[in-house]
N, CA and C atoms of all chains as a GROMACS GRO file, in nm:
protein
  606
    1UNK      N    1   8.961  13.674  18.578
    1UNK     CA    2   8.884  13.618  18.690
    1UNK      C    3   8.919  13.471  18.709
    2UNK      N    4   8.928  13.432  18.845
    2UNK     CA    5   8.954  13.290  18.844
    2UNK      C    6   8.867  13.196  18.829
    3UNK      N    7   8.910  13.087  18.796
    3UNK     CA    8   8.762  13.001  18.754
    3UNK      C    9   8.693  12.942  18.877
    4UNK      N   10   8.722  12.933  18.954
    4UNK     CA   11   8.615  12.935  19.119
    4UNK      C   12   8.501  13.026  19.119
    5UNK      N   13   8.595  13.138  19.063
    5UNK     CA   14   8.482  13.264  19.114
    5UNK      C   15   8.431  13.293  18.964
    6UNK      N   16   8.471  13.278  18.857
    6UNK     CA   17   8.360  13.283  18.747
    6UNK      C   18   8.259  13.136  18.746
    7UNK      N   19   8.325  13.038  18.802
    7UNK     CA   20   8.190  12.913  18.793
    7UNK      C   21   8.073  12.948  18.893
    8UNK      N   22   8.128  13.035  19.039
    8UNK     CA   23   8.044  13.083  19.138
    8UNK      C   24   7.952  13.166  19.070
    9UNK      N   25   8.057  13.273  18.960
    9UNK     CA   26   7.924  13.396  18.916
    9UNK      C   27   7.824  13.334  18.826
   10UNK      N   28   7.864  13.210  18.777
   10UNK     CA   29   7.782  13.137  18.671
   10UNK      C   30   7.702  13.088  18.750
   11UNK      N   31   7.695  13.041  18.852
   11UNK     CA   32   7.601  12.929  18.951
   11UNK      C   33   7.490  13.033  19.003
   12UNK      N   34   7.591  13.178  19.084
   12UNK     CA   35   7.471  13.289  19.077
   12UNK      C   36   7.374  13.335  18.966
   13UNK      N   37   7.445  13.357  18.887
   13UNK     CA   38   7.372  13.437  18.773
   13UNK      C   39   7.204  13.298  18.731
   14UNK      N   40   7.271  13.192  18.711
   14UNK     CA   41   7.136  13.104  18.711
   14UNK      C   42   7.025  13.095  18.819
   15UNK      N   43   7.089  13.121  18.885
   15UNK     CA   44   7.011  13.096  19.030
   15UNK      C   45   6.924  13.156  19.008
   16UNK      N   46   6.990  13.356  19.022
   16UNK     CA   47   6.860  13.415  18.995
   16UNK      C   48   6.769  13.435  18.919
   17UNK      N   49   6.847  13.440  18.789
   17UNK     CA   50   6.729  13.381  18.655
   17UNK      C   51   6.657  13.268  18.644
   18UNK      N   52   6.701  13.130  18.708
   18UNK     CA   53   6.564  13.078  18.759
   18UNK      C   54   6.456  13.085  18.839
   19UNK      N   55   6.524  13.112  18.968
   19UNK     CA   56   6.465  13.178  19.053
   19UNK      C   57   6.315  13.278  18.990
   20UNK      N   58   6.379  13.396  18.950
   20UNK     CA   59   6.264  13.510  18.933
   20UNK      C   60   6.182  13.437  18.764
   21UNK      N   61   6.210  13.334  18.729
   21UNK     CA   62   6.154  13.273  18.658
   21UNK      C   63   6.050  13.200  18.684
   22UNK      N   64   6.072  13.135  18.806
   22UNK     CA   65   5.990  13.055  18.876
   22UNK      C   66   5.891  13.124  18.976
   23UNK      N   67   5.920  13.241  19.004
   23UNK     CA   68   5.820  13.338  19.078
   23UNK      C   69   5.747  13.404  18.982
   24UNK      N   70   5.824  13.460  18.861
   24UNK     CA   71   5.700  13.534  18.745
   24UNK      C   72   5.607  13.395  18.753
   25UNK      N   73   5.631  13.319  18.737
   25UNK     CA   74   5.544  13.159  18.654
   25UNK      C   75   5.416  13.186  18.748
   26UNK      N   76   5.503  13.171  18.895
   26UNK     CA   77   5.361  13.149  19.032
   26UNK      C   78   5.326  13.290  19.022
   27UNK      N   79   5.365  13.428  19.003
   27UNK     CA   80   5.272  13.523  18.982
   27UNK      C   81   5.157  13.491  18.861
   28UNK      N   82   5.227  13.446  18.805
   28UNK     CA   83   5.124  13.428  18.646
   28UNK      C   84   4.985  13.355  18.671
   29UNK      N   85   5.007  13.255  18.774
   29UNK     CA   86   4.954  13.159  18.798
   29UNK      C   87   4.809  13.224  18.896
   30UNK      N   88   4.852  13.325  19.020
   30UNK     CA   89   4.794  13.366  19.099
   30UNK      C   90   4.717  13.492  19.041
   31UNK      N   91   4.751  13.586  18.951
   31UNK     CA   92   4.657  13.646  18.843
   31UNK      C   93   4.578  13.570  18.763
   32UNK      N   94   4.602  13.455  18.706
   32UNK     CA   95   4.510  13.347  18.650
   32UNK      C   96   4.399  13.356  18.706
   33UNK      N   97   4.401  13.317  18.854
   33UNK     CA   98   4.297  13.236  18.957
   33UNK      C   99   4.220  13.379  18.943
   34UNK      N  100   4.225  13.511  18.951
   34UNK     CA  101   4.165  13.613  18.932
   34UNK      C  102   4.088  13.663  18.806
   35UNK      N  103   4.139  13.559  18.738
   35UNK     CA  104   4.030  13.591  18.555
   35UNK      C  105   4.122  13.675  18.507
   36UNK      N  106   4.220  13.746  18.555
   36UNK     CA  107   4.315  13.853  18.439
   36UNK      C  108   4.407  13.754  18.371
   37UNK      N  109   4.348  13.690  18.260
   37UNK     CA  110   4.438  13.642  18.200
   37UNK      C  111   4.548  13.707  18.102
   38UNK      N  112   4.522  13.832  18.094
   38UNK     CA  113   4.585  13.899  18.000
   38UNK      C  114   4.719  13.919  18.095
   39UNK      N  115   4.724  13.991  18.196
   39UNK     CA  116   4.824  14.000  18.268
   39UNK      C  117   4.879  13.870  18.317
   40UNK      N  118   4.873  13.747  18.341
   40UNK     CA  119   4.877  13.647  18.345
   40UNK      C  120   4.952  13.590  18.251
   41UNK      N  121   4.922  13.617  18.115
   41UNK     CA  122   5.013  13.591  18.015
   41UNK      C  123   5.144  13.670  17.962
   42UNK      N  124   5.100  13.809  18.034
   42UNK     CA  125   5.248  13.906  18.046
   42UNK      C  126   5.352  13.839  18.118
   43UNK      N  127   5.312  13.764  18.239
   43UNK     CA  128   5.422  13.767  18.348
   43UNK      C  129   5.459  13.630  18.290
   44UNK      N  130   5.350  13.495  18.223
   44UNK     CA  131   5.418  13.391  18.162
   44UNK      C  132   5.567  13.416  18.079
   45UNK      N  133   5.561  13.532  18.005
   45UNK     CA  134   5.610  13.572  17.921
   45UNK      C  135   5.793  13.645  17.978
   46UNK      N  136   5.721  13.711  18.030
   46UNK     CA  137   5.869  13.788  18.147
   46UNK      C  138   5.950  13.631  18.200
   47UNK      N  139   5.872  13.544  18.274
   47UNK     CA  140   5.943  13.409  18.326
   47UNK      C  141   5.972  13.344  18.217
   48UNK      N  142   5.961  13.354  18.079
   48UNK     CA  143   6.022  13.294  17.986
   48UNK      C  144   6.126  13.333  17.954
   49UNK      N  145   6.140  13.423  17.954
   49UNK     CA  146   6.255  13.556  17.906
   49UNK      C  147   6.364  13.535  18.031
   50UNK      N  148   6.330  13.500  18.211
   50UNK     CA  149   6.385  13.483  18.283
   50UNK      C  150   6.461  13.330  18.236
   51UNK      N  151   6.388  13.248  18.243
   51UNK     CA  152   6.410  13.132  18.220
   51UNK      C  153   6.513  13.124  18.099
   52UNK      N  154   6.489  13.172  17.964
   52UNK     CA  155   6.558  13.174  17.880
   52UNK      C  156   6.737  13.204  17.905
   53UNK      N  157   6.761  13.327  17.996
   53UNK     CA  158   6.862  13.430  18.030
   53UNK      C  159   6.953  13.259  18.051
   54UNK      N  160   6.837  13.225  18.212
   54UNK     CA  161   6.927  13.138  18.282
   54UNK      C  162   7.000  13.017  18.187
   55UNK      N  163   6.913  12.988  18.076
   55UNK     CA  164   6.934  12.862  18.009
   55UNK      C  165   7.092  12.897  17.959
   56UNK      N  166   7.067  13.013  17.857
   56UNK     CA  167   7.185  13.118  17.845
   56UNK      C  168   7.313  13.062  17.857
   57UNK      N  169   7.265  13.090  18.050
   57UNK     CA  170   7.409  13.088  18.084
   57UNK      C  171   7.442  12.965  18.102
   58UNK      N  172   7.326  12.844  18.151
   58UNK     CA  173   7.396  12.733  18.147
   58UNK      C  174   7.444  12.643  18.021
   59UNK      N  175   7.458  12.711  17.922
   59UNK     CA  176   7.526  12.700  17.792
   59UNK      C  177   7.636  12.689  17.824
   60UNK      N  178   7.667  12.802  17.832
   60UNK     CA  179   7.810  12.890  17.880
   60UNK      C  180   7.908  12.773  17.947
   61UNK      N  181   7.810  12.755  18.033
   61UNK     CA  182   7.890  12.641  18.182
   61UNK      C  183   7.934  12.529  18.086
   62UNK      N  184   7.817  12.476  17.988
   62UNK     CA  185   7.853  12.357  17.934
   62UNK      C  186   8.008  12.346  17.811
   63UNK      N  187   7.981  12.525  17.777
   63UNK     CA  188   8.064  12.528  17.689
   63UNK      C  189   8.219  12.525  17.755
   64UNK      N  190   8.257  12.584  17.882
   64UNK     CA  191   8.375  12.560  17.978
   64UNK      C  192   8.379  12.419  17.968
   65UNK      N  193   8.265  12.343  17.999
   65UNK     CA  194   8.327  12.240  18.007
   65UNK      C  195   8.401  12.155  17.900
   66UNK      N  196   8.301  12.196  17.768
   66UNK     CA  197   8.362  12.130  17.697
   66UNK      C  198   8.492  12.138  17.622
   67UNK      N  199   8.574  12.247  17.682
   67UNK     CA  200   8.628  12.331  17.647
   67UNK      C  201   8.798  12.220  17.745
   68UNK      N  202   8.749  12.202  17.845
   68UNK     CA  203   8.820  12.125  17.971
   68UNK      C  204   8.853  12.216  18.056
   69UNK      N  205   8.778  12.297  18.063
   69UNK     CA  206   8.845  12.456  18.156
   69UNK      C  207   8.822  12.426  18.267
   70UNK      N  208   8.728  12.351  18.293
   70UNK     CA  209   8.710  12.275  18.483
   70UNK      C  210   8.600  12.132  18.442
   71UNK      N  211   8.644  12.111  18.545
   71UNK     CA  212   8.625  11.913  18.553
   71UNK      C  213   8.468  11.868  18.630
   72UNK      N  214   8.404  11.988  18.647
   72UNK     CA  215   8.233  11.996  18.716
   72UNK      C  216   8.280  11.979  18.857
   73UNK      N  217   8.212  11.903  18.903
   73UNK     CA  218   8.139  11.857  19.034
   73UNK      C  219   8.148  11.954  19.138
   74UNK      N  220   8.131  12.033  19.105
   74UNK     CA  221   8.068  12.162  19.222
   74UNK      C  222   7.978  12.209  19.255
   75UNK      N  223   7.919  12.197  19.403
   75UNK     CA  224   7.853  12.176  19.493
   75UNK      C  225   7.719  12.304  19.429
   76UNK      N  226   7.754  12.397  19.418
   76UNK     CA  227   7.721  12.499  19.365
   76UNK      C  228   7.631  12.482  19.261
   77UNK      N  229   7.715  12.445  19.182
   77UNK     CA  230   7.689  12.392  19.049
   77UNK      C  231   7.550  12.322  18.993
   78UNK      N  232   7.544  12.249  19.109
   78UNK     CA  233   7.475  12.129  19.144
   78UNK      C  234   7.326  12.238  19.162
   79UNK      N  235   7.392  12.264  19.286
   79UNK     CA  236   7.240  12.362  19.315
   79UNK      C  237   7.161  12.443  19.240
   80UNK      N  238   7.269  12.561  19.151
   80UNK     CA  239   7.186  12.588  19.052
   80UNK      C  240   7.117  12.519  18.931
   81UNK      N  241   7.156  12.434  18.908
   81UNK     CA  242   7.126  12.311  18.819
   81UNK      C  243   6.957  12.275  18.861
   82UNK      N  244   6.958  12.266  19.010
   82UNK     CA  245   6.828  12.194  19.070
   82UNK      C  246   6.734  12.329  19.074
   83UNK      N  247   6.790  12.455  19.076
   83UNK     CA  248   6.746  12.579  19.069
   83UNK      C  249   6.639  12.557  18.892
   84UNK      N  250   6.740  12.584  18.830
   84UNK     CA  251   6.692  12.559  18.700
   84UNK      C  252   6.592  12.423  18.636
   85UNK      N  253   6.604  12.362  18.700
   85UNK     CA  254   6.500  12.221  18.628
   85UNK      C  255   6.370  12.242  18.715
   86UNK      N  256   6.400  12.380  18.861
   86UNK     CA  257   6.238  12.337  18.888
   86UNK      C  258   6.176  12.455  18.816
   87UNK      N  259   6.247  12.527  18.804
   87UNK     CA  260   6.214  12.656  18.734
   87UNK      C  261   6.112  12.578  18.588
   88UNK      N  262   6.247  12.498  18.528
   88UNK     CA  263   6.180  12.497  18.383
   88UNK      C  264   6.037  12.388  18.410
   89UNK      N  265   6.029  12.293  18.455
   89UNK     CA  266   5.872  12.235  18.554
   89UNK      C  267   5.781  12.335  18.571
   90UNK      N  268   5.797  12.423  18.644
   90UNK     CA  269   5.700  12.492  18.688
   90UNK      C  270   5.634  12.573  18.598
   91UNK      N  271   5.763  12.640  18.504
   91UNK     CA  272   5.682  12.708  18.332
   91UNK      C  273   5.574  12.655  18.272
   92UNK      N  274   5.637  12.506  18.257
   92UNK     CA  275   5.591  12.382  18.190
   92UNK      C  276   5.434  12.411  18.204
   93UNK      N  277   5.404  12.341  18.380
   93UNK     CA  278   5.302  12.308  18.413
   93UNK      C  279   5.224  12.437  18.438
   94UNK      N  280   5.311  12.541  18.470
   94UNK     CA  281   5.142  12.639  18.503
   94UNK      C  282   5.163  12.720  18.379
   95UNK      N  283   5.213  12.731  18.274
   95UNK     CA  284   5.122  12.724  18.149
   95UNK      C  285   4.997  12.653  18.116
   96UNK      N  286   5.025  12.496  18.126
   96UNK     CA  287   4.947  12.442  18.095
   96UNK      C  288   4.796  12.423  18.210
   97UNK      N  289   4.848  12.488  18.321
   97UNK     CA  290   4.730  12.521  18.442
   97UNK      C  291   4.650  12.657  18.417
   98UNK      N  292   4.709  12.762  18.313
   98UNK     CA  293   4.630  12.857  18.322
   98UNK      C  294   4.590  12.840  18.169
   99UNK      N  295   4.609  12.758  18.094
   99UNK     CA  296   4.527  12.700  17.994
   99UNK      C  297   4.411  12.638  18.049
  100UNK      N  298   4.398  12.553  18.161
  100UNK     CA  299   4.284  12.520  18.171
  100UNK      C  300   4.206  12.599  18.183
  101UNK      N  301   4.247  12.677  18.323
  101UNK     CA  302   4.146  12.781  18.380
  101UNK      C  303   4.133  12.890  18.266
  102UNK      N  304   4.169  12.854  18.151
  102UNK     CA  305   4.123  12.947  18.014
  102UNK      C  306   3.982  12.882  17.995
  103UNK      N  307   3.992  12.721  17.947
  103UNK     CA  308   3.948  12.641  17.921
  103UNK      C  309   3.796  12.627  17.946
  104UNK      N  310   3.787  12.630  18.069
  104UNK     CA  311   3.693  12.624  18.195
  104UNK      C  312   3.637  12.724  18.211
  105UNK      N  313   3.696  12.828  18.134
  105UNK     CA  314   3.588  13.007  18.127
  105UNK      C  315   3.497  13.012  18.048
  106UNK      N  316   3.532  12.912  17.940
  106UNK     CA  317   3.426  12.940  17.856
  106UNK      C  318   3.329  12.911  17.875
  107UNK      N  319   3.204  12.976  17.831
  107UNK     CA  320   3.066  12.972  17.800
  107UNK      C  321   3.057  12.811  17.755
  108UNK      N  322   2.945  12.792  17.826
  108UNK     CA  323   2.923  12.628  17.778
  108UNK      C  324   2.859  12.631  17.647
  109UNK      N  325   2.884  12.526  17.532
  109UNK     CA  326   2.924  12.539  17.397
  109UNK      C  327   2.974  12.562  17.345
  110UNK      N  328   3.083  12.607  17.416
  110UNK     CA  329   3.170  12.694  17.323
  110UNK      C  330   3.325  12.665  17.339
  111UNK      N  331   3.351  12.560  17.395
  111UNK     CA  332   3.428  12.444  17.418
  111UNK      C  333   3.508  12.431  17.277
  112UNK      N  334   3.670  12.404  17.310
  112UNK     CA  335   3.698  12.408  17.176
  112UNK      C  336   3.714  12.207  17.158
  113UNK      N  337   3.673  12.209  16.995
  113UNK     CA  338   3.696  12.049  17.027
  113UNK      C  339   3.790  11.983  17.075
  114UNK      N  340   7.074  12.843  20.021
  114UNK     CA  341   7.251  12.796  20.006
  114UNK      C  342   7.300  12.895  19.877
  115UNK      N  343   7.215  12.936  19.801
  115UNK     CA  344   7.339  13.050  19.739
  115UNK      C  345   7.299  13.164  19.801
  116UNK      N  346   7.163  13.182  19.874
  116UNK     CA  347   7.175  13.281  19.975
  116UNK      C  348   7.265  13.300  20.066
  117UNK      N  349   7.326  13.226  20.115
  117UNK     CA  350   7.425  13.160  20.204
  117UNK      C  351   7.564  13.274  20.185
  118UNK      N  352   7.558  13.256  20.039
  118UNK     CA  353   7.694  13.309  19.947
  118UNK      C  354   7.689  13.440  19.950
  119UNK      N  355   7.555  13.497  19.900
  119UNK     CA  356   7.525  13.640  19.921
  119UNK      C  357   7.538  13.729  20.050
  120UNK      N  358   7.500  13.641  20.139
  120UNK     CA  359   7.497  13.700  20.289
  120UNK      C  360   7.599  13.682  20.303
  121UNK      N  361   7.731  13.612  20.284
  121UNK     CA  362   7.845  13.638  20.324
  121UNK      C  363   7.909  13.806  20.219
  122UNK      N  364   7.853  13.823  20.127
  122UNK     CA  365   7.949  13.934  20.028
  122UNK      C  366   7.878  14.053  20.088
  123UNK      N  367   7.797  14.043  20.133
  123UNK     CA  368   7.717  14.160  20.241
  123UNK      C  369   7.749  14.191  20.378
  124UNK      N  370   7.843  14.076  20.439
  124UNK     CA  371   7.913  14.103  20.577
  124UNK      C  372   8.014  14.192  20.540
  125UNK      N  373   8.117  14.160  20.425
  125UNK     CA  374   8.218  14.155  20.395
  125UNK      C  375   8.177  14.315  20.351
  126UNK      N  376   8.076  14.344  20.268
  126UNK     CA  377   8.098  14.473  20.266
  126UNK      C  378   8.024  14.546  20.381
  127UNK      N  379   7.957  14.512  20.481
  127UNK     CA  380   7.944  14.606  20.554
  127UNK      C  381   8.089  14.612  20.680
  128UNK      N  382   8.141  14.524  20.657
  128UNK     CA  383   8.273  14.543  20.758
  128UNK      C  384   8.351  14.660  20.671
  129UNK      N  385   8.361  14.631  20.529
  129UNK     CA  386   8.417  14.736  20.483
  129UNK      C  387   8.439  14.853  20.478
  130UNK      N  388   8.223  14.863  20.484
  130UNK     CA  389   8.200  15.019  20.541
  130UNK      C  390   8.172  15.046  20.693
  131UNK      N  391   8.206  14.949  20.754
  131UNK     CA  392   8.236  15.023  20.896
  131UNK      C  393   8.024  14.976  20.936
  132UNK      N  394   7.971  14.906  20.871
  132UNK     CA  395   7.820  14.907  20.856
  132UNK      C  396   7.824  14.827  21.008
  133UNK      N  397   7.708  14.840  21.113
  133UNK     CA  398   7.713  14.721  21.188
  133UNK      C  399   7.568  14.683  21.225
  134UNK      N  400   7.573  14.557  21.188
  134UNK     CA  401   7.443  14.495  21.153
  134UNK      C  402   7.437  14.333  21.137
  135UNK      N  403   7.344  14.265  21.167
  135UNK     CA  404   7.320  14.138  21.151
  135UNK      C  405   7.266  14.079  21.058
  136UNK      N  406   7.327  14.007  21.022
  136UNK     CA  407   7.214  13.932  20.842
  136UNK      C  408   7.238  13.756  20.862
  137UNK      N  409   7.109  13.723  20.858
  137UNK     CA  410   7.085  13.549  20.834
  137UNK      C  411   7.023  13.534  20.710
  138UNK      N  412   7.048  13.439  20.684
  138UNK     CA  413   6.983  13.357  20.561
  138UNK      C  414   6.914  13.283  20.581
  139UNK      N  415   6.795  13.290  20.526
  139UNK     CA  416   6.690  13.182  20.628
  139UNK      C  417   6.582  13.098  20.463
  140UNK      N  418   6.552  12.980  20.468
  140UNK     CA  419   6.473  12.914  20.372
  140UNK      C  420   6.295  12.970  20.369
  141UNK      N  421   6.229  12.935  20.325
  141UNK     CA  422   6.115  12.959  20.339
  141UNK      C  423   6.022  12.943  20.382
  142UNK      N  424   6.093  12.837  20.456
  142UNK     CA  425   6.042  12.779  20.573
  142UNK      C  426   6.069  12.721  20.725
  143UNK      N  427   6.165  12.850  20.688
  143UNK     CA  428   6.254  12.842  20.831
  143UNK      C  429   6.246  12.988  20.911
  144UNK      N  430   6.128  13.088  20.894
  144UNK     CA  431   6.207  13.197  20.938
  144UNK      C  432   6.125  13.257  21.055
  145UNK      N  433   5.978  13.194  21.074
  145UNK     CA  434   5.935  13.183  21.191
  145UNK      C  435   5.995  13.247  21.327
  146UNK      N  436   6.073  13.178  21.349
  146UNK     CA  437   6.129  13.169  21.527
  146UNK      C  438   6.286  13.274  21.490
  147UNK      N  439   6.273  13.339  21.349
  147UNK     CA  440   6.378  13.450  21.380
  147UNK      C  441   6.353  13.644  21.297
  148UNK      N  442   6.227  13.598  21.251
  148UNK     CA  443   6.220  13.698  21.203
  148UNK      C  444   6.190  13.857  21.309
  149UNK      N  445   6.157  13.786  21.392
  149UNK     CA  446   6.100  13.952  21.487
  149UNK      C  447   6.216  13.968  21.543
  150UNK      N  448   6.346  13.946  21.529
  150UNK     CA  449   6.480  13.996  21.618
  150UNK      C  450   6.556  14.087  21.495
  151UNK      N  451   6.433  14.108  21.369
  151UNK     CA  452   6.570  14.178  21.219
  151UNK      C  453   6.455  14.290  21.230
  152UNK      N  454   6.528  14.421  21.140
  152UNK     CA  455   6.429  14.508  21.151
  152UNK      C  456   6.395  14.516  20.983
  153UNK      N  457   6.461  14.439  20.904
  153UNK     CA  458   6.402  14.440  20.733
  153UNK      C  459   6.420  14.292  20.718
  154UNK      N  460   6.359  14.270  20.599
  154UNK     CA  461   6.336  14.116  20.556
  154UNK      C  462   6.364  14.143  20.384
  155UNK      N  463   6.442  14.041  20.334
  155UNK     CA  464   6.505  14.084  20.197
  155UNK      C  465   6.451  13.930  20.094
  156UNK      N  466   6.410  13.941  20.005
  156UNK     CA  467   6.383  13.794  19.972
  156UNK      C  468   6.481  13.787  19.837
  157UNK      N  469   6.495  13.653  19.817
  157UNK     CA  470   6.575  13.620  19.680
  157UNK      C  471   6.482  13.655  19.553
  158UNK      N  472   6.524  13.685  19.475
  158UNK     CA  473   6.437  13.694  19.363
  158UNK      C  474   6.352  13.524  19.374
  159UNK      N  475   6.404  13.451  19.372
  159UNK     CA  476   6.287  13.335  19.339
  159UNK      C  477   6.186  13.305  19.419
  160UNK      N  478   6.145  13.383  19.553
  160UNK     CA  479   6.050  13.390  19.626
  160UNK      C  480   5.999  13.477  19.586
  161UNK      N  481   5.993  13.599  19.506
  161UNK     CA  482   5.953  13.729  19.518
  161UNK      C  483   5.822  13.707  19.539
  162UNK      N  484   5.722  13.625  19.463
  162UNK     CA  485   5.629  13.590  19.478
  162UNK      C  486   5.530  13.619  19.601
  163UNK      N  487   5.606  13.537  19.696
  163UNK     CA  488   5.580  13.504  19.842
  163UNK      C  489   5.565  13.660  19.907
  164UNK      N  490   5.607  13.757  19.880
  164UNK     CA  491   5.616  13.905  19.937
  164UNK      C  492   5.511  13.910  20.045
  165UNK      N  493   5.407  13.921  19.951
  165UNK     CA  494   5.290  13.982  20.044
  165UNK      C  495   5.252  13.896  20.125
  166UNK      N  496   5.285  13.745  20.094
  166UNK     CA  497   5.209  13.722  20.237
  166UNK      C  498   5.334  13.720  20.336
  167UNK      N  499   5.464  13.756  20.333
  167UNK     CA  500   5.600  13.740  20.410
  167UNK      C  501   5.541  13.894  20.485
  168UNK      N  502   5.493  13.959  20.418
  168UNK     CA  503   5.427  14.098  20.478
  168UNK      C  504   5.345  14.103  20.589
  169UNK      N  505   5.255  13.996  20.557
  169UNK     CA  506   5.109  13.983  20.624
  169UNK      C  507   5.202  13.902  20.729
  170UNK      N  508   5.255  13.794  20.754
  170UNK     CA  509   5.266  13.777  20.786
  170UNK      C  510   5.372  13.831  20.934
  171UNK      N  511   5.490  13.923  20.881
  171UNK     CA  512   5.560  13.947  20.964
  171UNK      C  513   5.508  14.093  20.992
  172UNK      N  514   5.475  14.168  20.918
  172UNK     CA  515   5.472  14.332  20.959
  172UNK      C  516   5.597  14.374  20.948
  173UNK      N  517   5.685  14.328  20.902
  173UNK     CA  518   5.821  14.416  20.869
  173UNK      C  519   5.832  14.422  20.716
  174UNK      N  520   5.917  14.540  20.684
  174UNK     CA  521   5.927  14.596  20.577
  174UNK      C  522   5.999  14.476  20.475
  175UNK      N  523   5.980  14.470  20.359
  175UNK     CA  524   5.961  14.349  20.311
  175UNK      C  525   6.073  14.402  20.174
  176UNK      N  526   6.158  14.399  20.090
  176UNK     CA  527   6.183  14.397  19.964
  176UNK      C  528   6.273  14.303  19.900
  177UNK      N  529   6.199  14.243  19.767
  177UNK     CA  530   6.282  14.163  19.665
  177UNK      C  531   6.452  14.243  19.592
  178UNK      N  532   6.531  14.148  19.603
  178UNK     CA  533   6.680  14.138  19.569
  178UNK      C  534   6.640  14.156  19.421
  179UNK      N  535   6.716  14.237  19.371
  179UNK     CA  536   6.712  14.212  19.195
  179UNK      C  537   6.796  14.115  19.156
  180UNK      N  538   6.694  14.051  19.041
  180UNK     CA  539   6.795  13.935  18.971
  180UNK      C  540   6.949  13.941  18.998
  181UNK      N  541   7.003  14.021  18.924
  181UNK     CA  542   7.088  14.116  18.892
  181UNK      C  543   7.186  14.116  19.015
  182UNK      N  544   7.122  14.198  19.110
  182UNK     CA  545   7.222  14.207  19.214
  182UNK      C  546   7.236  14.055  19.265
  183UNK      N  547   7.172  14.002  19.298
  183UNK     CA  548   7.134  13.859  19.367
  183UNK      C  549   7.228  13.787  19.273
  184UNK      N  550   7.253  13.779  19.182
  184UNK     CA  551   7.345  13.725  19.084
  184UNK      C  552   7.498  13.773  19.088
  185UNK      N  553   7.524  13.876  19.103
  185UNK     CA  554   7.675  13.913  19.123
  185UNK      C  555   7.740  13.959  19.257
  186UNK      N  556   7.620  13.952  19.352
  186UNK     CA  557   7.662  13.991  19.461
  186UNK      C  558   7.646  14.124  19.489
  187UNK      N  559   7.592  14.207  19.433
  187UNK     CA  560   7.622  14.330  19.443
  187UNK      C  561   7.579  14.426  19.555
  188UNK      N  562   7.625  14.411  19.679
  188UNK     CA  563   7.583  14.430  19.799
  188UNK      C  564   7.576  14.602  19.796
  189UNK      N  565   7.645  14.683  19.724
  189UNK     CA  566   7.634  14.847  19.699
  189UNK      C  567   7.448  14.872  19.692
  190UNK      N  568   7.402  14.805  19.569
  190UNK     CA  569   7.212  14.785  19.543
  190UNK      C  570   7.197  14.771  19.656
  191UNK      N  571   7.175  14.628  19.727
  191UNK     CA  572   7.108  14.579  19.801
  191UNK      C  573   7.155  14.679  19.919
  192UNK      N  574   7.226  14.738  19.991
  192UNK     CA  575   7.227  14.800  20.124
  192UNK      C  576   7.149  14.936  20.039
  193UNK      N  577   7.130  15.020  19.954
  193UNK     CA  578   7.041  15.116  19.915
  193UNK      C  579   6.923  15.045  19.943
  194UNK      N  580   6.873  14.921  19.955
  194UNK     CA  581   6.744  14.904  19.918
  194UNK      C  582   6.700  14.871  20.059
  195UNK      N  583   6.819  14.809  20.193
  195UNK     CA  584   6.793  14.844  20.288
  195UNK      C  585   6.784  14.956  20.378
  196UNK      N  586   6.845  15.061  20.323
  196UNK     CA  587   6.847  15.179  20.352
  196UNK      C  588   6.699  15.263  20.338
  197UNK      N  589   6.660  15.243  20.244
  197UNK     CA  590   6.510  15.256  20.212
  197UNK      C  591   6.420  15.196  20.297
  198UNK      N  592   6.436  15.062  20.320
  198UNK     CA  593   6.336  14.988  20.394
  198UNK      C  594   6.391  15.061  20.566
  199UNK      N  595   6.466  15.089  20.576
  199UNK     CA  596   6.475  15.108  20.720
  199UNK      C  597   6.520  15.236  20.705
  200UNK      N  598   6.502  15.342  20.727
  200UNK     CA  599   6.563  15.520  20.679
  200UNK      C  600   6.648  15.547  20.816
  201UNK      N  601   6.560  15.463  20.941
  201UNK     CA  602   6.648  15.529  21.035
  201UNK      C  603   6.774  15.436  21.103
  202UNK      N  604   6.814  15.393  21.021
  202UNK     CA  605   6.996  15.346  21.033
  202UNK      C  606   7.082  15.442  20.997
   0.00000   0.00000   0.00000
């Protein structure tokens, strides 16, 4: 395969694994707001596993490079890159958003310290 | 914009198969003023999310790209999955 079109399949392949990373997260998020936290924490879980794939591959990319097999700056490249950092943000934070709304369920007293 | 990429490997194979049909790529916030001229609506996996209200909103048949295909291009999946959404093509 030529390296145009394997850096392209690399730029795809992240895309969509951030991508459906970043949509499990906002599903996770929108079952939250419904009290199913259990399912909520399934789909956290699936977007980790998404997220993970993508990280994966942008290993891969780093390892071409370090390799000198191509010299970066592709446009592409770029994009999935911006694909992936909002992906990994969004894990970040609506984890820590459906922790609250864990938080905030509880019975008053019962607050953890 | 890597939708961009996809919708081109989907011309390319429906010229192949003789398919004739129109496909845009549109953001998520661009599709307003073109969606009632398509008769299916296909989302990237990283919207999948968005489905139901892309539903509510348009009334056309609605389905998410698999990772997978959306990743290699694999326009063979994706025209089965338009084929489904629309039976009478």
């Amino acid at each position: 395969m030529a390296l145009d079109e394997r850096t392209e399949e690399i730029a795809m392949t992240i895309i969509s694994n951030a991508g459906a990373a970043r949509a499990a997260a906002f599903d996770a998020l929108k079952t939250a707001k419904t009290g199913d936290f259990e399912q909520a924490e399934t789909l956290l879980k699936s977007a980790g596993e998404f997220s993970r794939a993508a990280h994966k591959t942008h290993s891969e990319l780093l390892a071409l490079y370090a390799k000198g097999a191509f010299e970066g700056g592709d446009i592409l490249l770029s994009h999935a890159q911006d694909h992936l950092m909002c992906a990994a943000l969004a894990l970040e934070l609506i984890g820590e958003l459906i922790d609250l709304r864990k938080t905030m369920r509880q019975p008053a007293g019962k607050e953890e310290p | 914009m890597s939708t961009s990429i996809l919708m081109k490997k989907l011309e390319k194979y429906a010229a192949a198969h003789a398919i004739e049909l129109e496909i845009l790529a549109r953001g998520m916030n661009d599709y307003d003023d073109v969606y009632s001229k398509f008769d299916v609506i296909l989302l990237g996996p990283q919207v999948s999310y968005q489905k139901s209200s892309i539903e509510n909103d348009t009334k056309k048949p609605v389905a998410v790209i698999a990772p997978y295909d959306y990743a290699v291009g694999n326009a063979e999946n994706i025209f089965k999955q338009i084929k489904k959404l629309y039976p009478g093509q």
